[in-house]
C-alpha positions in Angstrom: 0.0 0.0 0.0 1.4 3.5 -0.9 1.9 6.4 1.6 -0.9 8.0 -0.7 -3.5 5.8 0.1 -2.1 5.3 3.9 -2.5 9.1 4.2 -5.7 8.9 3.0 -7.1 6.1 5.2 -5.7 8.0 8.6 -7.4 11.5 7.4 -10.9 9.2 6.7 -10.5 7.5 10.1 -9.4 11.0 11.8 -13.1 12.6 10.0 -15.1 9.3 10.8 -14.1 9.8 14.8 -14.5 13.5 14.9 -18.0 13.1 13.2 -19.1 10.1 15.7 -18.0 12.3 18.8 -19.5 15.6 17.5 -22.9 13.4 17.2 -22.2 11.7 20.9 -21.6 15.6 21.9 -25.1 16.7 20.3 -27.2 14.1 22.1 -25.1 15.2 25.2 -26.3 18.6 25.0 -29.9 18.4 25.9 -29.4 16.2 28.7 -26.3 18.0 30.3 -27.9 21.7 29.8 -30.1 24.2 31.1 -32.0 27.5 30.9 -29.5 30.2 31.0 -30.9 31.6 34.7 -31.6 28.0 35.9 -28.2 26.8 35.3 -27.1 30.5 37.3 -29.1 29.6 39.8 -28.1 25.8 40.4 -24.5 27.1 40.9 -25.3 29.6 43.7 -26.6 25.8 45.6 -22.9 25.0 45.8 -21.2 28.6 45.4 -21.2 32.0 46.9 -19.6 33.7 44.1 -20.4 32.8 40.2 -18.1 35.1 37.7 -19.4 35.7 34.6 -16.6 36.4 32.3 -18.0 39.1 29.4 -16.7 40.1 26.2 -17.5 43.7 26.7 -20.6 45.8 24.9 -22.6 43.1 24.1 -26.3 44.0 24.4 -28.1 40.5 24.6 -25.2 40.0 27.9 -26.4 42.8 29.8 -30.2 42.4 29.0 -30.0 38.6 30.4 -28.3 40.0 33.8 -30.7 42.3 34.4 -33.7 39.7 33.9 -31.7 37.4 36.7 -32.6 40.2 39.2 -36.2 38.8 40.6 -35.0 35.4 40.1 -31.6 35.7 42.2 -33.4 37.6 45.4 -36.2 34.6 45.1 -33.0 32.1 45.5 -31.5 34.5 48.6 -29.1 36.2 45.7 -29.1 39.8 46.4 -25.8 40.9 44.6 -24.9 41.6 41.2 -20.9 43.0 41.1 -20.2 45.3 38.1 -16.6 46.0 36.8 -17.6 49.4 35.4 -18.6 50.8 38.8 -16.6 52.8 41.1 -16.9 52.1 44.7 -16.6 55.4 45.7 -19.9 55.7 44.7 -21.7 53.2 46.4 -23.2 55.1 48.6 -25.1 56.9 45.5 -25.5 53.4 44.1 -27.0 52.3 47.3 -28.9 55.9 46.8 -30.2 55.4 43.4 -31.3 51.9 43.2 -33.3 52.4 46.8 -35.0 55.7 45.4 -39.1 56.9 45.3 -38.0 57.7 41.6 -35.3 56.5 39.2 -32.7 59.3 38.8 -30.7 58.9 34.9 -28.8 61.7 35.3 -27.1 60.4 38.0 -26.5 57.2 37.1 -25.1 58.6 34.1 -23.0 60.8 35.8 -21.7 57.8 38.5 -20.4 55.8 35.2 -18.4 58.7 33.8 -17.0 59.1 37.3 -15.2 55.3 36.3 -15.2 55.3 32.9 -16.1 58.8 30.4 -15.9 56.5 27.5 -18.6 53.9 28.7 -21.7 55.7 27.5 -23.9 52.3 27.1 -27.5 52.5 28.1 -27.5 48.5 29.1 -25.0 49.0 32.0 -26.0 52.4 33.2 -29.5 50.4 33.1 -28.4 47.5 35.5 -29.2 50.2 38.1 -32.6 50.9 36.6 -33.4 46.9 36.7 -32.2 46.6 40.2 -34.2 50.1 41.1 -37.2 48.6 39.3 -36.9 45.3 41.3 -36.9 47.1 44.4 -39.7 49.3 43.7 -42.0 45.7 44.3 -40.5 44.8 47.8 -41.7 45.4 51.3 -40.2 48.7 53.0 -38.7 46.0 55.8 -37.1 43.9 52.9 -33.3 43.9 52.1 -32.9 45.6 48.9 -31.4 44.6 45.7 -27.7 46.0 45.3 -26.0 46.6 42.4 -21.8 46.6 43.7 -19.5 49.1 42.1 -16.4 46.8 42.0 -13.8 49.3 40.8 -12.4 52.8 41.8 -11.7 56.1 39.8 -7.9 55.8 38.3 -6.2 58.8 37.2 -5.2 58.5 33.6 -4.1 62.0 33.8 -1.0 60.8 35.4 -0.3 58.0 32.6 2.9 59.3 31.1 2.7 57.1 28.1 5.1 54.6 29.6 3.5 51.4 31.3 6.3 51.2 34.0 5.8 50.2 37.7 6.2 54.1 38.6 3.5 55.6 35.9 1.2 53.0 36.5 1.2 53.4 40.5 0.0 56.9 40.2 -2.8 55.6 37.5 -3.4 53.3 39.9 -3.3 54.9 43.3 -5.3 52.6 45.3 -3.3 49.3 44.0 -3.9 46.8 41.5 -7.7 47.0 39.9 -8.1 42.8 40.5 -7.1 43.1 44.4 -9.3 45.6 44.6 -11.9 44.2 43.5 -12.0 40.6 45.5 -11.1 42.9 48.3 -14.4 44.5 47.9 -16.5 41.5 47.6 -15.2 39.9 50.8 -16.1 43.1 52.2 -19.7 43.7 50.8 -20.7 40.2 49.9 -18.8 37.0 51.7 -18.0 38.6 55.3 -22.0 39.0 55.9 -22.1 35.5 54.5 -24.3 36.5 51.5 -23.9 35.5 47.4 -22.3 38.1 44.6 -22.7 37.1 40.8 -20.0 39.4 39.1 -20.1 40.5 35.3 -16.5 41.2 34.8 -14.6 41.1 31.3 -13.3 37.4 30.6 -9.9 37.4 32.1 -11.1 39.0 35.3 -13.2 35.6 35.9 -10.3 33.0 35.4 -9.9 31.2 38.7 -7.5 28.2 37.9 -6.3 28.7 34.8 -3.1 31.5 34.0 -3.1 33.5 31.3 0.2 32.6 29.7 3.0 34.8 28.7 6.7 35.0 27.7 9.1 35.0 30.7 12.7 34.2 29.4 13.7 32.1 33.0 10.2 30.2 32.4 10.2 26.4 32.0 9.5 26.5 28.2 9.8 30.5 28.6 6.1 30.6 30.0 5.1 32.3 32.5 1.1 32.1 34.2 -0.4 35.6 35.4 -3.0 34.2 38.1 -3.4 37.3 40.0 -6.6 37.7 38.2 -10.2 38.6 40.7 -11.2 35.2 40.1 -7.9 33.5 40.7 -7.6 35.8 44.1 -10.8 34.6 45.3 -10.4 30.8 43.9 -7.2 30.3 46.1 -8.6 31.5 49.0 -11.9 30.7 48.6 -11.9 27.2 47.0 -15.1 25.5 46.2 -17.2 28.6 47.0 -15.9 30.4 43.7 -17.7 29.0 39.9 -16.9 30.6 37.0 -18.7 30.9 33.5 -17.9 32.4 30.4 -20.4 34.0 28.2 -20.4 33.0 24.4 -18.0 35.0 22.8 -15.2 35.3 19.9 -12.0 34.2 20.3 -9.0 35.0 19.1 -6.5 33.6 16.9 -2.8 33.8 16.5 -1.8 33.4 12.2 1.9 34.3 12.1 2.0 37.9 13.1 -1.5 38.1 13.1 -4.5 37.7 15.4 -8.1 37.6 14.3 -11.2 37.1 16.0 -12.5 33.3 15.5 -15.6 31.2 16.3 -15.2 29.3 19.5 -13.4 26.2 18.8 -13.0 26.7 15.2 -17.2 26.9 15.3 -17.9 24.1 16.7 -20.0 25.6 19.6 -22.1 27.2 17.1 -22.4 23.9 15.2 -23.5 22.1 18.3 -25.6 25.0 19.4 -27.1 25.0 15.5 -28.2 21.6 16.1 -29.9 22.6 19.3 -31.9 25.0 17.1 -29.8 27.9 18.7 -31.7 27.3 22.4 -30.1 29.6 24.7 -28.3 26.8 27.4 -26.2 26.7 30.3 -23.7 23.8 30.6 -20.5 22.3 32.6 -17.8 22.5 31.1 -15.5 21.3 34.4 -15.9 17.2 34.3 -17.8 16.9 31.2 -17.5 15.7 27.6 -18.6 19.5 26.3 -15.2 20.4 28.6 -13.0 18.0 26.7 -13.2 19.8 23.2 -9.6 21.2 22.0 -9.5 25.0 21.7 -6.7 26.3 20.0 -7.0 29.8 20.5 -4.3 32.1 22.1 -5.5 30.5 25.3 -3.9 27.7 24.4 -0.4 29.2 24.3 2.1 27.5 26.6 -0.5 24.7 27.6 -0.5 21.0 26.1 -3.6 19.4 24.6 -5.2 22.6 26.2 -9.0 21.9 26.1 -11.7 24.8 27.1 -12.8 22.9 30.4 -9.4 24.4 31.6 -10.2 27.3 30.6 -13.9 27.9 32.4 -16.0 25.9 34.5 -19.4 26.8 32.3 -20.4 27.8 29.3 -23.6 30.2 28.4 -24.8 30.8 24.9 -27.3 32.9 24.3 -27.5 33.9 20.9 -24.8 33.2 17.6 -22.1 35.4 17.3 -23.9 37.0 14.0 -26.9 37.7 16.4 -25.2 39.6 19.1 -25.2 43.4 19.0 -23.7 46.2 20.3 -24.6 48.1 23.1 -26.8 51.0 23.1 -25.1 54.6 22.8 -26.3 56.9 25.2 -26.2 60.7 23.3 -24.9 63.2 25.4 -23.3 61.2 27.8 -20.0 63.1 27.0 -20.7 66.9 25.9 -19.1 70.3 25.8 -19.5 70.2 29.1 -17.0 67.9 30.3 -15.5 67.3 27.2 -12.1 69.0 28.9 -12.2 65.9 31.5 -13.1 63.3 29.0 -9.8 64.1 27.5 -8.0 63.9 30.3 -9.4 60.6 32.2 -9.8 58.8 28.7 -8.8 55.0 29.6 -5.3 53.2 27.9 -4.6 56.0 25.5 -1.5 54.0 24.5 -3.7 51.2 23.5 -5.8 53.8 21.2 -5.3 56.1 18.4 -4.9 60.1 19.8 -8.4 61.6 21.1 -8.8 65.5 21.5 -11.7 66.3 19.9 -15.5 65.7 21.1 -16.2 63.9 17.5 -13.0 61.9 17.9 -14.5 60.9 21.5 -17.8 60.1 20.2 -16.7 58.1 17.2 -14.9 56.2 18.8 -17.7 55.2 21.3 -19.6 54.7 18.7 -16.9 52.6 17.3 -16.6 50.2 20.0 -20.4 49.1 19.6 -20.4 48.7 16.1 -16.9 45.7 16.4 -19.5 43.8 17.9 -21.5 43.3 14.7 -18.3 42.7 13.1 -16.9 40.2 15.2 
């Protein structure tokens, strides 16, 4: 037998396998998922904080947190933690949610406190949905809360250098991840009560590293796990589940990275054959976990599969479906244009801003690369 035909028998045996076990994985599904906020709910039974790891701007993301509100305070889960929140404003948090009436401007104004690019109507309206909630409770009841997990940096200070000096005095109130499991054992697991956090993806990890180079590495790796979820994982184990939110990837091509379909699509080909249902699965100790991903997360990691990566999984909608956020006009202004410019976030990681177009464009901007994901 020639190497031809050999080659061709292994690649036939390799397709024959990979189609049997994406079939065993389909039948899988049904019975090993849930609704979305049923399968949130069932880890709160065994956990006291669930991170949900976000790929930021995504409207259908934030609309599905704020519909958990009822159903968390039913279960005795009166805590959703924000990462675009300051906790300097609490207080006014506190203040706003627990109102007679629903104040925008505020709310408004207590986002651009944290972040004056983050004009997006679905997170400034977390605070509406957890207002809203609270408006149908008893006066003796304990009140939704919406946690501001973050503080106010001062990116007037950022010097354009990101050296341990410059980034101290952005930073004057120590790294934004200790911070912010600092603040949840304060508000949320010293009075012995349950947090779900919506955080950007690599704020959730709790066990696995995000690799990078490090020249006196074993294989020149090095794992960052100083991330909120890997803070509160190691000293919180088996209270702390996290769950990442369907989401590109991305991809390393030579030089180049581009954003991919989980798994080289094969989450939205076994979602497809689910007829799309919005689901909540394990991904920890599970045949779904055991699927190769060969994404950038993989760097530095062996047979990495994505069961390292999170504990659950939640799909919502396809990528093609999801949309940006909601641009709130007016947000920034003449007004405070001035300030804008001064407190805009990672200007190294971003072409110049100084103009109030510029600043609006390129909020703008940020909800549109969702479509085009």
């Amino acid at each position: 037998m020639n190497a031809k035909i050999i080659t061709l028998l292994v690649l036939a045996t390799g397709s024959l396998y990979a189609q049997e076990n994406f079939e065993k994985l389909v039948k899988v599904l049904p019975a090993q998922s849930l609704s979305p906020d049923q399968y949130i709910i069932q880890k709160f039974k065994t956990n006291d904080v669930v991170l949900l790891g976000e790929r930021h701007i995504v409207k259908q993301n934030l609309l599905f947190v704020q519909s958990l509100i009822p159903i968390l305070y039913k279960q005795g889960v009166r805590n959703i933690g924000m990462e675009f929140g300051a906790y300097e404003n609490q207080p006014l948090m506190d203040s706003i949610t627990t109102a007679t009436q629903f104040d925008e401007k505020r709310a408004c104004r207590m986002m651009f406190d944290y972040n004056v690019t983050w004009a997006y109507r679905e997170y400034v309206d977390m605070a509406r949905a957890a207002w809203t909630f609270n408006q149908t409770l008893p006066k003796s009841a304990k009140p939704f809360r919406i946690i501001n997990l973050s503080y106010i940096y001062d990116w007037q200070k950022f010097t354009g250098k990101r050296d341990a000096e410059t980034m101290k005095a952005v930073f004057p109130k120590g790294t934004v991840d200790k911070f912010r499991a600092d603040v949840i054992e304060k508000e949320v697991l010293r009075n012995k009560e349950k947090i779900l956090a919506l955080v950007g993806t690599p704020h959730a990890y709790t066990k696995y590293g995000s690799p990078y180079f490090l020249f006196n590495g074993d294989n020149f790796c090095g794992y960052d796990r100083n991330w909120l979820g890997n803070r509160l994982y190691e000293k919180h184990p088996g209270r702390v589940f996290n769950i990442i939110l369907h989401q590109a990837f991305i991809k390393k091509t030579g030089e180049n990275y581009q954003s991919v379909s989980p798994l080289d699509g094969t989450i939205e080909k076994l979602m497809a054959s689910n007829q799309n249902k919005p689901v909540g699965f394990d991904l920890v100790n599970s045949e779904l976990g055991k699927l190769k991903d060969t994404s950038i997360n993989s760097t530095c990691y062996q047979n990495f599969t994505i069961g390292q990566l999170f504990d659950g999984y939640i799909f919502l909608k396809p990528l093609k479906e999801l949309e940006g956020c909601t641009v709130i006009n007016d947000f920034v202004n003449e007004d405070n244009i001035a300030h804008a410019l001064k407190q805009f976030p990672d200007p190294d990681w971003h072409e110049k801003i100084t103009t109030l177009a510029q600043m609006i464009e390129f909020i703008e901007s940020n909800s549109r690369q969702v479509r085009e994901q």
